[in-house]
C-alpha positions as a printed NumPy array, in Angstrom:
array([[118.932,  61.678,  81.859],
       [120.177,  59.002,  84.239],
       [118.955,  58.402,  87.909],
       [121.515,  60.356,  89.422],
       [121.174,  63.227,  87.233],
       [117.443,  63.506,  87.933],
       [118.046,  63.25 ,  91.783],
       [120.415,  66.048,  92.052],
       [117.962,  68.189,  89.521],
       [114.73 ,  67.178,  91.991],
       [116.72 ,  68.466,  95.1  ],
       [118.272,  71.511,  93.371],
       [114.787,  72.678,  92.023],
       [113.35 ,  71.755,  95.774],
       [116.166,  73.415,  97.436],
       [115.399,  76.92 ,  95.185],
       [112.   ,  76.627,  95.924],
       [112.61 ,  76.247,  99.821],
       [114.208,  79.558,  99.594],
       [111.743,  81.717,  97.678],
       [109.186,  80.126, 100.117],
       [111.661,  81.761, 102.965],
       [112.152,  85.148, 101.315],
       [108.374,  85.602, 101.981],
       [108.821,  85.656, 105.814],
       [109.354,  88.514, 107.814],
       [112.82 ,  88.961, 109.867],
       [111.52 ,  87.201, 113.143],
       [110.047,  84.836, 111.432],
       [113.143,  83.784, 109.515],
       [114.776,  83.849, 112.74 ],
       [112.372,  81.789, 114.415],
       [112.903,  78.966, 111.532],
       [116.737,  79.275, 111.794],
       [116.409,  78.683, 115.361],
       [114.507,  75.311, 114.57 ],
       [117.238,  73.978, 112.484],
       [119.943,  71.736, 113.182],
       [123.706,  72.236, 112.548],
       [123.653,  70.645, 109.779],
       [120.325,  71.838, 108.129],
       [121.57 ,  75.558, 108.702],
       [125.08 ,  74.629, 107.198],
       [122.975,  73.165, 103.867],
       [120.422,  76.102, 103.912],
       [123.577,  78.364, 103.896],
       [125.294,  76.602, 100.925],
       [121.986,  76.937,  98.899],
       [121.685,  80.348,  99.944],
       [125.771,  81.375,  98.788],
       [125.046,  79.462,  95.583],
       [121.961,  80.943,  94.212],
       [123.618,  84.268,  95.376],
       [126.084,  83.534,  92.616],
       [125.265,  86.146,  89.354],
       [122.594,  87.742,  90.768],
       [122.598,  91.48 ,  90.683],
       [122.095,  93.759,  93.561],
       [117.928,  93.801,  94.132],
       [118.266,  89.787,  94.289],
       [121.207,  89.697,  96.411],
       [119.621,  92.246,  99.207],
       [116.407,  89.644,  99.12 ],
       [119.159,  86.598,  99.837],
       [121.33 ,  88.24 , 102.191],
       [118.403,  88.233, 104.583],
       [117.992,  84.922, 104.969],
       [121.76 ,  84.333, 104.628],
       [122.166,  86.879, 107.764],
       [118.883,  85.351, 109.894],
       [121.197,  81.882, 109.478],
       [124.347,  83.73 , 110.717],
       [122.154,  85.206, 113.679],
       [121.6  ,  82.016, 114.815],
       [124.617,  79.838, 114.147],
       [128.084,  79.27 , 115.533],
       [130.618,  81.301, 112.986],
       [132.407,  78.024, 112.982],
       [129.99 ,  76.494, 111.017],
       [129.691,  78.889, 108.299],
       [133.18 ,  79.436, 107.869],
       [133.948,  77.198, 105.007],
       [131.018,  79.585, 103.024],
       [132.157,  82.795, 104.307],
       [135.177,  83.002, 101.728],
       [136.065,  86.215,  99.553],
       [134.214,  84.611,  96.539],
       [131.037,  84.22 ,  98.79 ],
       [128.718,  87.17 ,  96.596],
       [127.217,  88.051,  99.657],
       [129.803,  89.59 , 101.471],
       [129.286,  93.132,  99.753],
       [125.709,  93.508, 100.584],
       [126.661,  93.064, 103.838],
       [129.162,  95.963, 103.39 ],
       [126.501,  98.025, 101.563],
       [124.345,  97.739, 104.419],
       [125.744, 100.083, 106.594],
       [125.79 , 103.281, 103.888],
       [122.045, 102.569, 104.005],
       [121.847, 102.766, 108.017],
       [123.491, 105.865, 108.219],
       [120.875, 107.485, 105.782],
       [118.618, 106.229, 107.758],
       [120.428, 107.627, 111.498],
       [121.094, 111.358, 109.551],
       [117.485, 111.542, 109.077],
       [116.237, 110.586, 112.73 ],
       [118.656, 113.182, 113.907],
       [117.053, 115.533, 112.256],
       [113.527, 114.96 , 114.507],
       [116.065, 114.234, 117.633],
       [115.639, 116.571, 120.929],
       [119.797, 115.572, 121.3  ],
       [120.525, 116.717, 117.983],
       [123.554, 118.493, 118.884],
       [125.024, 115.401, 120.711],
       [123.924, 113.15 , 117.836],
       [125.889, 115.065, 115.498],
       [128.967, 115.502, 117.723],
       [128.993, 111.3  , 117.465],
       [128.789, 111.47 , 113.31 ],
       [131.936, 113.718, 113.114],
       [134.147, 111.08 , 112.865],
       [132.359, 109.384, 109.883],
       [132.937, 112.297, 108.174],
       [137.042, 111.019, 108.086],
       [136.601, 107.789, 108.172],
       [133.542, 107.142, 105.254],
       [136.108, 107.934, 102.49 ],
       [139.003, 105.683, 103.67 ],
       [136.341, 103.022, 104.263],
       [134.892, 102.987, 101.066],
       [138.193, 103.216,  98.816],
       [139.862, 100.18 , 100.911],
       [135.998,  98.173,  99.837],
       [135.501,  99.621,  96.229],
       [137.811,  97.218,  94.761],
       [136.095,  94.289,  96.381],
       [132.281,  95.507,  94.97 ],
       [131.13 ,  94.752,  91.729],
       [129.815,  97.979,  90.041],
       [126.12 ,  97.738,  90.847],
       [127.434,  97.562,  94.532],
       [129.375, 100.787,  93.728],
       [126.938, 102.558,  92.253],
       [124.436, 101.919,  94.874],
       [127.229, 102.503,  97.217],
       [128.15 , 105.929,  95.543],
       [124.549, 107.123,  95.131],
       [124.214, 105.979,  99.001],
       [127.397, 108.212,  99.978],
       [126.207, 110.972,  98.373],
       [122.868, 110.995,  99.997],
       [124.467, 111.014, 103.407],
       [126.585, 113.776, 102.768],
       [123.812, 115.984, 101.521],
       [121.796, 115.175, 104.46 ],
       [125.131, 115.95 , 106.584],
       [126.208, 119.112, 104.463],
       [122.068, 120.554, 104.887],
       [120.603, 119.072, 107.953],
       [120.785, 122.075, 109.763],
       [118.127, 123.273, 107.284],
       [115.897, 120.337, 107.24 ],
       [116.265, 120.338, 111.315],
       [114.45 , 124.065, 110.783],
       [112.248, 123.193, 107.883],
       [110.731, 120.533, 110.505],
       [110.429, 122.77 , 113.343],
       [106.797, 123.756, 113.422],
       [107.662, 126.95 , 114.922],
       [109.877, 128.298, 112.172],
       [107.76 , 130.644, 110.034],
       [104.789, 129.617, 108.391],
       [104.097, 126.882, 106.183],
       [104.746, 128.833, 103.395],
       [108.07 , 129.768, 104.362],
       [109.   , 126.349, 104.487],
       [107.61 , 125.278, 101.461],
       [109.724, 128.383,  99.607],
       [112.939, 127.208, 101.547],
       [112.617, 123.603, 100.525],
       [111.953, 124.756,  96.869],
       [114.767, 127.208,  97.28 ],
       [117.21 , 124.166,  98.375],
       [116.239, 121.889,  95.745],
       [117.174, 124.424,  93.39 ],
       [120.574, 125.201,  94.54 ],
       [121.394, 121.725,  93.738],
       [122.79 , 121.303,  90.17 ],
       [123.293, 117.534,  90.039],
       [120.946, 114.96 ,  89.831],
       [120.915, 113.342,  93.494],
       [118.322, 110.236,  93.424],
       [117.623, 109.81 ,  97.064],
       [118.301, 113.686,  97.582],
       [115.894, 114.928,  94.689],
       [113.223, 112.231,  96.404],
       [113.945, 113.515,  99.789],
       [113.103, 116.782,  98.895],
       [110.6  , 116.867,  96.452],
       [108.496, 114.738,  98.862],
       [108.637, 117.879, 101.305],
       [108.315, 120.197,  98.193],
       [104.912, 118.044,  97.266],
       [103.517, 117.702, 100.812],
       [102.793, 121.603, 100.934],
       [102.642, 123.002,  97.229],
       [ 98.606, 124.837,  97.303],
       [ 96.127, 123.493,  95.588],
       [ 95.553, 126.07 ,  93.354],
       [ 99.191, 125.081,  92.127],
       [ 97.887, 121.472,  91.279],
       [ 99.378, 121.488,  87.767],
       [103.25 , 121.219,  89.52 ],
       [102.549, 119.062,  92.464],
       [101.68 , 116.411,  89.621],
       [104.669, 116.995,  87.729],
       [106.733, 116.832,  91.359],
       [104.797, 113.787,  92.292],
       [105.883, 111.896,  88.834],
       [109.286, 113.046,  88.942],
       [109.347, 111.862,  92.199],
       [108.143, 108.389,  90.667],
       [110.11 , 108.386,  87.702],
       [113.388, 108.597,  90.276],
       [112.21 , 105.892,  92.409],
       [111.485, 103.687,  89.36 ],
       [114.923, 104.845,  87.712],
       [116.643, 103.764,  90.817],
       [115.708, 100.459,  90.217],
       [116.61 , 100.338,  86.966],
       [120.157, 101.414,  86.963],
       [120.825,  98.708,  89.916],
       [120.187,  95.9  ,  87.367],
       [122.524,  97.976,  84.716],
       [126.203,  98.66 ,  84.398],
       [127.479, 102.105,  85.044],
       [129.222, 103.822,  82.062],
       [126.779, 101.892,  79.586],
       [124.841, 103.28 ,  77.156],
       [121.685, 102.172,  78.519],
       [122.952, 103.604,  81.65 ],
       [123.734, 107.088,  80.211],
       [120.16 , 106.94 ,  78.87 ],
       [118.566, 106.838,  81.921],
       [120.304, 109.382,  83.669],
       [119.483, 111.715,  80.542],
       [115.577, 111.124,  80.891],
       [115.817, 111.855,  84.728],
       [117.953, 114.835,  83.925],
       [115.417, 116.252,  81.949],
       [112.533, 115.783,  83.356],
       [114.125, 117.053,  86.951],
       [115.64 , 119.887,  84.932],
       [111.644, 121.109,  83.502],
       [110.903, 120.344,  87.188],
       [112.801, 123.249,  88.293],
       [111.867, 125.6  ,  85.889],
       [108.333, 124.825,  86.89 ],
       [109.126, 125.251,  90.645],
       [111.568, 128.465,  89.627],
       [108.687, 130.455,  88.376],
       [106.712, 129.368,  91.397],
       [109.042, 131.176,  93.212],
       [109.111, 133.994,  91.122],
       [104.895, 133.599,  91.67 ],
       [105.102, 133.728,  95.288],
       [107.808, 136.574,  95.213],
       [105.375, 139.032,  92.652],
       [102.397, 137.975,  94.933],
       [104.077, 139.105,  98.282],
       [105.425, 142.692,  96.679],
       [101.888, 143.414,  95.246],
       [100.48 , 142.347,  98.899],
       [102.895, 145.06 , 100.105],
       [101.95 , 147.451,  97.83 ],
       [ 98.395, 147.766,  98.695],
       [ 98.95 , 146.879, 102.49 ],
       [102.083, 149.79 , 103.136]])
């Protein structure tokens, strides 16, 4: 290896290294070091940034695009334009971004005390979410649409059923119990496998199942896990694989002896409340 060769590998290997060292900083703090740099230095930094970007799947390229968007925040777009082309990989998570904020707004509406306002201001997404998404679909690569897709569809079951959570959180409406049977009762009304969805309720499903009942809250609890974990998975795997496929499968069926398990509890509940009735006419 020749002198030149071993100077660009010594400042390639540096350069990677400066960046996993920057990954470990919080937002303001990233900011804060951005603000330090010079033009040039943040132009460089950016480069490095847009190249390692290059073939890494989704998880990575969330990790990157923080630091990429802490050097936007604090640099004239001028700059960055030569870096900012349609190859630059970052561009999508960008994109992907907002699916994730909206999530996020649907379920702070839902503990809102202008809840009816908030949700006059979300009508519009309803029109516009599908015409944004098939003008970017093209433009993602497929673990941006699946995360994208699996995003969509856990804002529209928080749209189609928030009246229901906005109840199930009001500590006024009915007893605990009640609650507990109507967030069971909604999780099994849906027939699809729902990652975020099946976490989001499940989590209310756990947080109230009786002790005496300890036997499902575990197997609630680890499905719970096992989605979380097979979330990650499938992000680093391409959709219509066989790996992928296999996944899904496992998931399906252990959501699918889930809600058997949370069927007869139901059922259990139901039998308890008409002998209660019985002897207490």
């Amino acid at each position: 290896m020749n002198i030149y060769n071993k100077s660009w590998l010594s400042w390639y290997i540096g350069g990677l290294m400066e960046i996993q060292r920057l990954l470990s900083k919080t937002p303001e703090q990233l900011r804060e070091y951005c603000e330090s740099l010079g033009y040039e230095d943040k132009q460089n930094l950016y480069k490095q940034v847009v190249d390692e970007a290059k073939g890494k799947r989704l998880r990575e390229l969330k990790q990157l695009s923080k630091l990429a968007t802490a050097i936007e925040k604090t640099t004239d777009k001028k700059l960055l334009k030569p870096f900012r082309g349609d190859d630059n990989p970052l561009n999508g998570v960008v994109i992907l971004s907002f699916f994730g904020k909206l999530s996020r707004r649907l379920l702070l509406i839902m503990h809102s005390s202008v809840y009816d306002k908030s949700l006059k201001q979300l009508d519009e997404l309803d029109e516009l979410l599908p015409q944004m998404y098939g003008e970017l679909r093209p433009k993602l690569t497929s673990s941006m649409r699946n995360y994208a897709e699996r995003e969509l569809r856990f804002s529209n079951f928080l749209r189609d059923n928030i009246d229901t959570f906005k109840l199930l959180e009001k500590a006024e409406h009915g007893s605990i119990e009640e609650r507990k049977k109507a967030a069971i009762a909604l999780f099994i009304r849906q027939p699809e496998l729902n990652f975020q969805g099946d976490v989001f309720l499940l989590g209310l499903i756990s947080q109230h199942i009786g002790v005496f009942r300890n036997h499902v809250k575990r197997k609630v609890d680890d499905l719970i896990d096992s989605l979380e974990k097979g979330l990650e998975k499938l992000e680093n795997v391409e959709e219509d694989t066989e790996e992928y496929g296999e996944i899904e499968n496992e998931l399906i069926d252990e959501r699918s002896e889930v809600m058997n398990e949370l069927r007869c509890l139901v059922l259990s509940y139901a039998l308890f409340e008409e002998t209660h009735e019985q002897r207490n006419p």
